[in-house]
N, C-alpha and C positions, 0 to 999 in steps of 0.2 A: 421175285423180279426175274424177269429173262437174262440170259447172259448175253451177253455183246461181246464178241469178236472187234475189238478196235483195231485198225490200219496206223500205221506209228507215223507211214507220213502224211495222213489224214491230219492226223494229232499234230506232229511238228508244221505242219499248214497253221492249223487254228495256233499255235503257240504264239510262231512268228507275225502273225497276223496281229494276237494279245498284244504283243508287244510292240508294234509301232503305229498299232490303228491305223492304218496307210497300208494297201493289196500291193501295191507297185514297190515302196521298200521291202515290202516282207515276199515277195514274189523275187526281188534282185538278191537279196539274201540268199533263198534256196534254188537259187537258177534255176526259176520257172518261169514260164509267160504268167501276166494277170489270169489268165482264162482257165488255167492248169491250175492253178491257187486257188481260185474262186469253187471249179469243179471239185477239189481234196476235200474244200471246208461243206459243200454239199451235200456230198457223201456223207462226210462226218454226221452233219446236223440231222442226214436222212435217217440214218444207223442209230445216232441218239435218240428221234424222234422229238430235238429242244432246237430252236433258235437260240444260235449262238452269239450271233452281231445283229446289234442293229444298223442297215446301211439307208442313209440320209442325203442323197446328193453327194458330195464328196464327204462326208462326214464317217467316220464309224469308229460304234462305240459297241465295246460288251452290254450284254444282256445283262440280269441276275441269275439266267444258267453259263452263261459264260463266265462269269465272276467266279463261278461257284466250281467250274471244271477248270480251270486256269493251273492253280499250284498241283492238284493231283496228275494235271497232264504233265506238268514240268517234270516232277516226279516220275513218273512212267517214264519217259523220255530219259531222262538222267541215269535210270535201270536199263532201259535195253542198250545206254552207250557202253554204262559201263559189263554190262554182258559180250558187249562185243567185244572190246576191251581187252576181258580176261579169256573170252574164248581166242582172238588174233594176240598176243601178249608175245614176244619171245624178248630175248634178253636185252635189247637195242631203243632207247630212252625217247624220247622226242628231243630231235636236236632245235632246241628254240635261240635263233641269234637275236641278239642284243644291241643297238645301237643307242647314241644320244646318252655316252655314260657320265656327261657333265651334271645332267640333270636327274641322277641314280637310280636309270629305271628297275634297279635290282630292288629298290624299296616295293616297289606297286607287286611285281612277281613273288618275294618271298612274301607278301601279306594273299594273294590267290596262291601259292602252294602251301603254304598254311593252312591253308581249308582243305586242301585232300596231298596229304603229305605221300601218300599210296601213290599220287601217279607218278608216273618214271618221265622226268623233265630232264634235260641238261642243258641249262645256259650256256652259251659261251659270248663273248664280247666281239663286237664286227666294227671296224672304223666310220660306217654310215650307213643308208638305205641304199644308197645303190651296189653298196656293197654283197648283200642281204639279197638285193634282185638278183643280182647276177647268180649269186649260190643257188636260189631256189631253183634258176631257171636251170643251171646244171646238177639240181638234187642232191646236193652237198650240204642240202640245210631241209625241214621239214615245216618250220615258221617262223617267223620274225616279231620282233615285239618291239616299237619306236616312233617316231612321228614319223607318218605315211604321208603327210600334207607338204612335205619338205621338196616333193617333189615338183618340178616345172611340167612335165605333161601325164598323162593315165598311164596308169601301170600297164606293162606288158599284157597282153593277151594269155589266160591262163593262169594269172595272180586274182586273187582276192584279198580285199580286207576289212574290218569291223573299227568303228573305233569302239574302244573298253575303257575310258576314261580319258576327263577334263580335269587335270588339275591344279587346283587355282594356286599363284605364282606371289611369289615375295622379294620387295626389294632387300640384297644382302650387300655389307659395308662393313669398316670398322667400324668400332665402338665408339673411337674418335670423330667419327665421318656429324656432320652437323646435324642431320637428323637422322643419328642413331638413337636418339632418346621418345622419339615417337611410338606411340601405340598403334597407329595406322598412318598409312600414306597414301597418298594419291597419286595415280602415275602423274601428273602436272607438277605435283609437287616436286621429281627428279630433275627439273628446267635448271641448270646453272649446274648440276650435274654431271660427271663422263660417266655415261654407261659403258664398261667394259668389261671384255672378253675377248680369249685367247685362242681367235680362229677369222678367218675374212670373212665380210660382211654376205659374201655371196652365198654363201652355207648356214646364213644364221636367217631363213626367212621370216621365221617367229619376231627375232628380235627388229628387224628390219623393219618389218610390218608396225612393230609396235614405235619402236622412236619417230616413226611418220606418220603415224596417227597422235600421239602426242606433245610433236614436236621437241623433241629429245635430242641432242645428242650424242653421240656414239664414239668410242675410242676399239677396232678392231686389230685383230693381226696377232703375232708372236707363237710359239709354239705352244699345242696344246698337251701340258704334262698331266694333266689329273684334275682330281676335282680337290685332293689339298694342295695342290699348288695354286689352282685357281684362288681357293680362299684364303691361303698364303698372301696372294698378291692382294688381294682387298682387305686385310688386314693390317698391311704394310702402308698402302695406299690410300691417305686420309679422303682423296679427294674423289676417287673412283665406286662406284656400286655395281651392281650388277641384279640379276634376275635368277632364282631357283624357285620349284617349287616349296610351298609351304613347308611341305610335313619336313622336307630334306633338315637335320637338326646341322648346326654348324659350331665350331671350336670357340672355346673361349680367344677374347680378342676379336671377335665376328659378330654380328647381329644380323636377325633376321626380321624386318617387319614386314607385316601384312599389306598386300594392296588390296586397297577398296577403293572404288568411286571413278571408276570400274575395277573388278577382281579381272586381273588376267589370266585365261586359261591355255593350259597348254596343254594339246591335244598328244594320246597315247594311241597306239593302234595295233591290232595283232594283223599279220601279212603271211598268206597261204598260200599254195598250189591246188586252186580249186577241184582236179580231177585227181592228185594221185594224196590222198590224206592219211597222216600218220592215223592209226586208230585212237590215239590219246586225245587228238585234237578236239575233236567236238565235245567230253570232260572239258580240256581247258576253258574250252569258250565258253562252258555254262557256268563253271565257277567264276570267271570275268565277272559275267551279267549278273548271277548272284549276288557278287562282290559290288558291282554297280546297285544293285539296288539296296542294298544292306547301309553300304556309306555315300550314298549320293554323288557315286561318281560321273553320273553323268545328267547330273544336275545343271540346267543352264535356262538362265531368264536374260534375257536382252537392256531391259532395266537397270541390271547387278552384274551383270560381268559383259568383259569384253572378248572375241576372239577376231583372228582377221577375218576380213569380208569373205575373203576367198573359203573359208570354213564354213560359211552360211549357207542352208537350206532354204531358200528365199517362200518355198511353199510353207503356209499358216500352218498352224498346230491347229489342230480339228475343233479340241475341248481346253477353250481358255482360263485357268487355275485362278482362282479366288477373285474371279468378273474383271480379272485383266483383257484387254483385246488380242486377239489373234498374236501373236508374235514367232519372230524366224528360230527357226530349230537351228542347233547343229550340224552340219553336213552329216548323214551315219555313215560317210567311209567303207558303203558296202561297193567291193568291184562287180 
C-alpha cells in the first residue's frame, strides 16, 4: 500500500462533518465558510482515492469508507491534540469556570475528567454566565462550562460554544409531599403544585419556559444558599417541589422522581474564546463528545422529551431513526 501523508485539518473537516451530517454546522464549528469545508473534505477524498459522503440534495450520509475511516480519524486527531498538548504544556491548568451550581454541574465534569485524569483542569465556581463572559473577555478565565441558553441576546463577538449535553430533569420534594410515592411523573401532574426556587424568575429561564408550557405555578425569590439548603427547604416544605437533574442523588427526607411524558432537558454547554485557546481545550471537548456518545448525552427525540422552543433547531434531521418523520434537533450551541 502507498503511504499517504494525511492534512489533520483535512481530517478534522471530514470528522466534524461525521458528526453532524450538516456542511453549514460543521463549517460554524471550525470557523470555516461551507466552501473551505467542502474544498478540506476534497482533498481528503482526493488523497484517499474513496468517497467519503454521500451528498443527496440537502441530505448527507457516510459511505461504507467513511464508516470505516470515522473512529481512526478521531483517533489520529485525539494524538496530534494531545501532542500538542505535551509539546505547549507548562505548569498553568485550564482555568474552566463553573456556573449553574444549583444544578451540580461538578457531577457531569468530574464524570469527562475521569476519562483523562492527565489533563491539567481547574474548576472554579462563577455566580452565572455573564459573569463567565465578562472573565473570558478580559482572559481571566480560559472556558466556561453551564447553560449558555440563559442568555437574552448572542454571545459577544469572539466567544464560542458547543453544547455537551442534555440532561433530563426530575421532579425533587419531600418524602411527605403527595406524590412522593410515584415512580414517574408528568410535568402536568405538578398542577396544584408550588414549583420552588431560591432565586427571581428573571434568571430562571429554563424554569420559566417550562411552568408556561405546562401551566405550572411558580413560587421564586429568597436567598440563594446552596444546593443543601435548597433541598433543606423542600424537605421542610411538604407542599413545595422543585426541578434537578436526574442523576443529582438527594438526602434522606427528599425524593427524586423521574419526569416522563415529556422528559425535560436541561441544556449544558462549554463557552471559549474562539481565537486565543488554552491547548487543553480541544482534549476537553473531545472527551465531552466521547462522553456524549458513550451515555447518550445528547440524545433527544421530540416525541420523548421536552426543551424550550428557543433551543430548537427548527432545520429536519437528514436520516430519520426507526421510519420516524423528519423531527427538530437540538439547537448545537456552535457560536
Amino acid at each position: 500500500m502507498d503511504a499517504v501523508d494525511l492534512d489533520l485539518a483535512q481530517v478534522r473537516a471530514f470528522v466534524a462533518t461525521a458528526e453532524h451530517l450538516h456542511f453549514g454546522r460543521a463549517a460554524g464549528e471550525l470557523f470555516l465558510t461551507q466552501q473551505a469545508l467542502s474544498k478540506r473534505i476534497a482533498r481528503l477524498e482526493d488523497v484517499l482515492g474513496l468517497r467519503l459522503f454521500d451528498r443527496t440534495g440537502h441530505s448527507v450520509a457516510l459511505t461504507a469508507a467513511g464508516e470505516r475511516f470515522l473512529e481512526p480519524a478521531r483517533r489520529a486527531l485525539a494524538a496530534a491534540d494531545d501532542a500538542i498538548v505535551a509539546a505547549r504544556r507548562d505548569d498553568r491548568p485550564l482555568r474552566l469556570d463553573v456556573w449553574g451550581h444549583l444544578f451540580d454541574p461538578m457531577r457531569t465534569i468530574g464524570q469527562v475528567v475521569a476519562r483523562r485524569p492527565d489533563l491539567p483542569i481547574e474548576p472554579n465556581l462563577k455566580r452565572g454566565l455573564p459573569e463567565v463572559v465578562t472573565a473570558l473577555g478580559r482572559g481571566d478565565g480560559d472556558a466556561g462550562f453551564g447553560r449558555v441558553h440563559a442568555l437574552d441576546e448572542p454571545l459577544p463577538g469572539g466567544l464560542a460554544h458547543r453544547l455537551v449535553r442534555l440532561a433530563p430533569m426530575a421532579a425533587v420534594m419531600s418524602e411527605d409531599h403527595p406524590l412522593a410515592d410515584a415512580a414517574t411523573l408528568r410535568p402536568a401532574d405538578l398542577r396544584g403544585t408550588t414549583v420552588w426556587f431560591p432565586a427571581e424568575i428573571g434568571k430562571l429561564d429554563f424554569l420559566d419556559r417550562f411552568l408556561a408550557d405546562f401551566g405550572l405555578s411558580g413560587e421564586f425569590g429568597g436567598v440563594n444558599l446552596g444546593l443543601d439548603f435548597f433541598l433543606g427547604h423542600l424537605r421542610a416544605e411538604t407542599g413545595h417541589a422543585s426541578l434537578l437533574p436526574a442523576d443529582v442523588p438527594v438526602p434522606d427526607g427528599v425524593r427524586s422522581v423521574p419526569l416522563t411524558g415529556p422528559v425535560p432537558l436541561y441544556s449544558w454547554s462549554l463557552i471559549w474564546r474562539a481565537r486565543e485557546q488554552h491547548p487543553v481545550l480541544r482534549s476537553l471537548l473531545a472527551e465531552f463528545a466521547a462522553a456524549a456518545r458513550e451515555h447518550g448525552w445528547l440524545d433527544y427525540d421530540p416525541a420523548v422529551h421536552w426543551l424550550p422552543p428557543t433551543e430548537l433547531d427548527t432545520r429536519p434531521v437528514t436520516v430519520p431513526s426507526e421510519g420516524r418523520p423528519p423531527a427538530r434537533r437540538p439547537a448545537s450551541g456552535l457560536g
